[in-house]
GUTISE-859099 format. One record per residue (C-alpha): z, x negated, y negated; residue in one letter; residue number from 1. Coordinates in nm, 3 decimals, decimal comma. Example, Ala and Ser with C-alpha at 12.3 -4.5 7.8 and 13.67 -1.06 7.14 Angstrom:
BEGIN
+---------+---------+---------+------+------+
|       Z |       X |       Y | resn | resi |
+---------+---------+---------+------+------+
|   0,780 |  -1,230 |   0,450 |    a |    1 |
|   0,714 |  -1,367 |   0,106 |    s |    2 |
+---------+---------+---------+------+------+
! end
This chain:
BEGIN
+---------+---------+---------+------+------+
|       Z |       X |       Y | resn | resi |
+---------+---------+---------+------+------+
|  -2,068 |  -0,909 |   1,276 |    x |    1 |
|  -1,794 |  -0,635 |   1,267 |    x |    2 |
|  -1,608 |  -0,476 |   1,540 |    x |    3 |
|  -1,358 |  -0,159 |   1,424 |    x |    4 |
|  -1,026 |  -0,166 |   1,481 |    x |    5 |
|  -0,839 |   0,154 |   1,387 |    x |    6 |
|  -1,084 |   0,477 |   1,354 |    x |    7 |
|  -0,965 |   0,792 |   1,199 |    x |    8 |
|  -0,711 |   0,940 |   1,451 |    x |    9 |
|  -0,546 |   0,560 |   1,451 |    x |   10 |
|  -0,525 |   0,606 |   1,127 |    x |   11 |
|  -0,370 |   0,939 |   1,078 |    x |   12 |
|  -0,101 |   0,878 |   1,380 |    x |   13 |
|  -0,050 |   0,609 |   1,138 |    x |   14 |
|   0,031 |   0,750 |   0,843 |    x |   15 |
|   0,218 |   1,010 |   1,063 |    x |   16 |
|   0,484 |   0,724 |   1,195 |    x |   17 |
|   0,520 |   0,542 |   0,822 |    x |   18 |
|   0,634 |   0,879 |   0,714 |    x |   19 |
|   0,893 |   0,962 |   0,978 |    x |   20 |
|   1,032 |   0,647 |   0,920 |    x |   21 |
|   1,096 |   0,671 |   0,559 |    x |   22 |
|   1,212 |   0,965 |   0,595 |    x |   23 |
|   1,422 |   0,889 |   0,874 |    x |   24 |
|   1,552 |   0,507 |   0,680 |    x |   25 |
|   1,645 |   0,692 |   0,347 |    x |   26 |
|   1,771 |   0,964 |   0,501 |    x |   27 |
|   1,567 |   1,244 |   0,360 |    x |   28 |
|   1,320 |   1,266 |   0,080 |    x |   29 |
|   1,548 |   1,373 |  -0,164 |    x |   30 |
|   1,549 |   1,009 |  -0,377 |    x |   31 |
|   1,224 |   0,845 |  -0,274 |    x |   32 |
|   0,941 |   0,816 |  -0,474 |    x |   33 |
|   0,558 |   0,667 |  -0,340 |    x |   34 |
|   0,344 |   0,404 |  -0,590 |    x |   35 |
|   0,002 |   0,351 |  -0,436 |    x |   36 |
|  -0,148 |  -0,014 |  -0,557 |    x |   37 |
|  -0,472 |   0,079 |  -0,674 |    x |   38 |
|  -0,743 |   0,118 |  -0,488 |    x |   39 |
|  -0,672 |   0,229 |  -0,141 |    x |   40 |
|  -0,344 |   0,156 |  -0,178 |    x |   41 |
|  -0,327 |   0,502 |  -0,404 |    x |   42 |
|  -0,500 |   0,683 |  -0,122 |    x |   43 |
|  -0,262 |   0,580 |   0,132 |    x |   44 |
|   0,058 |   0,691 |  -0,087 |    x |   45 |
|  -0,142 |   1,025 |  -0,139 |    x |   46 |
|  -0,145 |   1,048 |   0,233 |    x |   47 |
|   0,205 |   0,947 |   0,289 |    x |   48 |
|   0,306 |   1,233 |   0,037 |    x |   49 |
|   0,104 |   1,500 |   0,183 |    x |   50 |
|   0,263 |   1,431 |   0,537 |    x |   51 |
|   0,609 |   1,382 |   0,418 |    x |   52 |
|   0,551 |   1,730 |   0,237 |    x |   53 |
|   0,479 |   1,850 |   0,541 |    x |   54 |
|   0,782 |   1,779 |   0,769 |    x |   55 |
|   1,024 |   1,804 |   0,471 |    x |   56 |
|   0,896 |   2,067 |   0,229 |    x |   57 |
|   1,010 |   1,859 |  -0,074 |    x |   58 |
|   0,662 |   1,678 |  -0,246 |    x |   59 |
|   0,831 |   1,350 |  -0,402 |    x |   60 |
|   0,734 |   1,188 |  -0,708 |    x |   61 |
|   0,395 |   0,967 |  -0,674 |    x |   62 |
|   0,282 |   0,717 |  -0,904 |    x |   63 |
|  -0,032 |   0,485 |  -0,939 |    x |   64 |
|  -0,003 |   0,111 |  -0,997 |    x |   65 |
|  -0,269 |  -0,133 |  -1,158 |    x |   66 |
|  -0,136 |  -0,477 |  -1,082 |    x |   67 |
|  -0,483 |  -0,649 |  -1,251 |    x |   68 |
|  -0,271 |  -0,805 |  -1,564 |    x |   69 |
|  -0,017 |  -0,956 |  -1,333 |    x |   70 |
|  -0,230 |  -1,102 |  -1,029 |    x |   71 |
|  -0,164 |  -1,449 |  -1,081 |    x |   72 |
|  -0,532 |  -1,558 |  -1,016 |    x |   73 |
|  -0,675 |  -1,450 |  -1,369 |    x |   74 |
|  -0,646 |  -1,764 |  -1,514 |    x |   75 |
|  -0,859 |  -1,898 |  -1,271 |    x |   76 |
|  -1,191 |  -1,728 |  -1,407 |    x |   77 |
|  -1,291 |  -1,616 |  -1,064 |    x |   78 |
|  -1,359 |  -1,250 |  -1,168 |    x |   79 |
|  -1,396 |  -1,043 |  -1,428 |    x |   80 |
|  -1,038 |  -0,816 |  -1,431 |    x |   81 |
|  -1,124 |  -0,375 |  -1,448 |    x |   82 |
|  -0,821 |  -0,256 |  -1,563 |    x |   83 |
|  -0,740 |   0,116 |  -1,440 |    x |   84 |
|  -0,481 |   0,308 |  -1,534 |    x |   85 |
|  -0,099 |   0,331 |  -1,475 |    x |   86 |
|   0,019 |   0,690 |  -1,368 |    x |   87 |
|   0,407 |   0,610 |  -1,342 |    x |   88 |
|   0,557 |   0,965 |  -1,526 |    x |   89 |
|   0,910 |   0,967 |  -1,348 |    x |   90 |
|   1,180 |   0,743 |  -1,408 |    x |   91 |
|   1,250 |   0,499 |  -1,128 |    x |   92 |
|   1,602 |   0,478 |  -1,163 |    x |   93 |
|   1,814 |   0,656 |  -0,840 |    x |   94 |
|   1,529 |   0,628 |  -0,655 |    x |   95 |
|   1,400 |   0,443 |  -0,330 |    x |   96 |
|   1,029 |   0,342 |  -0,456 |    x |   97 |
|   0,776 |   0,332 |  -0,133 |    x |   98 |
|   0,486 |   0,085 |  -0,260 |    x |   99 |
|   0,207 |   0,134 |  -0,041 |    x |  100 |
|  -0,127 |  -0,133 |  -0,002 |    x |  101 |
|  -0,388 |  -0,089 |   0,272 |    x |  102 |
|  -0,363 |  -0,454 |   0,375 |    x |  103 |
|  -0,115 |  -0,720 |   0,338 |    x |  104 |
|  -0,241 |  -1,112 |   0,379 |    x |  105 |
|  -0,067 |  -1,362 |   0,132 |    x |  106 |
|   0,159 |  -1,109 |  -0,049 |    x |  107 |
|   0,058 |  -1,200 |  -0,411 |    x |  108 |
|  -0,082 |  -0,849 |  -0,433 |    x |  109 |
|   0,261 |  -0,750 |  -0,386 |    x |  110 |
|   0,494 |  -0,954 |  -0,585 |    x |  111 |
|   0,260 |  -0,846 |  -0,886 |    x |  112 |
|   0,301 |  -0,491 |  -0,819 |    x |  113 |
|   0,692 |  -0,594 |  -0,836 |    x |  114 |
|   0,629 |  -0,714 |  -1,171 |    x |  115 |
|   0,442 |  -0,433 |  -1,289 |    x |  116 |
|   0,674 |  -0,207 |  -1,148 |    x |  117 |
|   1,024 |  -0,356 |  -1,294 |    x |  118 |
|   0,824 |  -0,288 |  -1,641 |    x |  119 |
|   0,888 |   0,058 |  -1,532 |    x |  120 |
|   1,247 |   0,075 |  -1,472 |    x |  121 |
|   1,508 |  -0,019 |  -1,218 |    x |  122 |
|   1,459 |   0,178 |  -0,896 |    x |  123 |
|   1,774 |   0,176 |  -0,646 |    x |  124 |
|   1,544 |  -0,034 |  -0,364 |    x |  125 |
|   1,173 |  -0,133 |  -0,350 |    x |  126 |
|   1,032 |  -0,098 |  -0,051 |    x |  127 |
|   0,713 |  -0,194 |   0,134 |    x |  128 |
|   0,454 |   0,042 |   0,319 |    x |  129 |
|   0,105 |  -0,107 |   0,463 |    x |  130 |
|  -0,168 |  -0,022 |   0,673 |    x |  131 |
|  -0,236 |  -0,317 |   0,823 |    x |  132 |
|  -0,061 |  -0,637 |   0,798 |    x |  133 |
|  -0,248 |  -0,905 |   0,873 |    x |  134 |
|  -0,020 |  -1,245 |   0,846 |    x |  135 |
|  -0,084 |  -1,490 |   0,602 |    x |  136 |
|   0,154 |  -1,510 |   0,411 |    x |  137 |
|   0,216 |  -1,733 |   0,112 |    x |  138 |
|   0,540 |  -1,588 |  -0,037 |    x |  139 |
|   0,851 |  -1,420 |   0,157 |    x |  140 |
|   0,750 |  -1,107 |   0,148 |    x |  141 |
|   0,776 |  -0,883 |   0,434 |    x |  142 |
|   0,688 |  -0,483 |   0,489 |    x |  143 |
|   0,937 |  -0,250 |   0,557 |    x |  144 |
|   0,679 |   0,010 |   0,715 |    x |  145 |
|   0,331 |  -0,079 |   0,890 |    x |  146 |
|   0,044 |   0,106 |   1,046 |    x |  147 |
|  -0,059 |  -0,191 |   1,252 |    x |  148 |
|  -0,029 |  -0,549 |   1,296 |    x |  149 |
|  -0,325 |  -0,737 |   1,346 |    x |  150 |
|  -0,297 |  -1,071 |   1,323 |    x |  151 |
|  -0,599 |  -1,264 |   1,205 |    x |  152 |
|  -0,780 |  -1,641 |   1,122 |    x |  153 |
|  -0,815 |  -1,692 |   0,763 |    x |  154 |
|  -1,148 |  -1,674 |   0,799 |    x |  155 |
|  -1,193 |  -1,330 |   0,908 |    x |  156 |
|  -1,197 |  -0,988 |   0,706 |    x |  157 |
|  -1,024 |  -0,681 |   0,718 |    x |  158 |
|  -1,150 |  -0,408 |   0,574 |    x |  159 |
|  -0,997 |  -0,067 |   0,522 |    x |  160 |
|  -1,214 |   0,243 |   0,491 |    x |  161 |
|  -1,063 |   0,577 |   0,344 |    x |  162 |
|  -1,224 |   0,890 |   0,303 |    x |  163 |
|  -1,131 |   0,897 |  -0,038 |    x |  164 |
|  -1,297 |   0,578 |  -0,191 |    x |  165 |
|  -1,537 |   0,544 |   0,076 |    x |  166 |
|  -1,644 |   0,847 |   0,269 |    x |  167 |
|  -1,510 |   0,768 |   0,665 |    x |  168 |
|  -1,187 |   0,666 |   0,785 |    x |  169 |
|  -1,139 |   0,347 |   0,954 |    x |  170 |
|  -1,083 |  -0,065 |   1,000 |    x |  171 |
|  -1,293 |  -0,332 |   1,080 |    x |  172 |
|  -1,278 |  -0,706 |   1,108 |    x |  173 |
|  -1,558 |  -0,920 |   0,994 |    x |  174 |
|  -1,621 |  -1,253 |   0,962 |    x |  175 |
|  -1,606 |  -1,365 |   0,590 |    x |  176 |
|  -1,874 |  -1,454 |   0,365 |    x |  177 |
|  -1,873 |  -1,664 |   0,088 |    x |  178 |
+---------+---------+---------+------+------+
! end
């Protein structure tokens, strides 16, 4: 059983509010840069980019991120790792980095795409943009930009849709199978 929570306008008002507020907490767009954690997170950033080219006329530097070799769950055998590629091709120094996830539960998604993203360089700030966050968390991480709240039991799913990977726009919450 599913129910959706967000559809494709709730989305895109969404995405429109993230991007004001960078712009609006780094004054500008002139030193911010957007890394989308693959998969959706990539799509989001995309998004992000588009709008922010859109109110400021400036398109900032985007980068992809594949955090498989530092999720600290590989030595645990559960699945086999798909490593996709990297697309970092600006330096990260002087610059506010935007890392952007569709959903954030524990946080160990993100403190590996912290590691993989010092490997890069030494951006001014790293900051935190997500769809949804969902609570959950098992390390002190916190977002600095979010499309929704929507706080969950552990044994529920939230899924985010985008057009890009998967042809519609929009969240649901389902109960989780094993």
């Amino acid at each position: 059983m599913q129910s959706t929570l967000l559809n494709a306008k709730d989305i895109s008002r969404a995405i429109s509010r993230i991007s004001h507020e960078i712009l609006e907490r780094n004054q500008g767009a002139g030193n911010i840069a957007l890394v989308g954690i693959r998969t959706r997170g990539v799509a989001l950033s995309q998004r992000l980019r588009d709008k922010i080219k859109d109110i400021e006329s400036l398109t900032v530097d985007h980068g992809v991120l594949d955090i498989t070799l530092y999720r600290d769950d590989l030595t645990q055998g559960l699945q086999k790792p798909e490593l996709k590629k990297t697309e970092i091709l600006f330096g990260l120094e002087n610059k506010h980095i935007v890392l952007c996830d569709d959903v954030l539960f524990t946080g160990r998604t993100i403190r590996a795409a912290i590691d993989a993203l010092m490997d890069f360089g030494r951006p001014t700030s790293v900051q935190l943009a997500v769809l949804i966050d969902r609570g959950h968390r098992e390390l002190p991480i916190r977002p600095d930009y979010v499309g929704k709240n929507i706080p969950t039991a552990k044994s529920k799913r939230i899924q985010v849709l985008l057009n890009e990977e998967d042809g519609e726009d929009k969240v649901v919450i389902q109960e989780h199978s094993n």
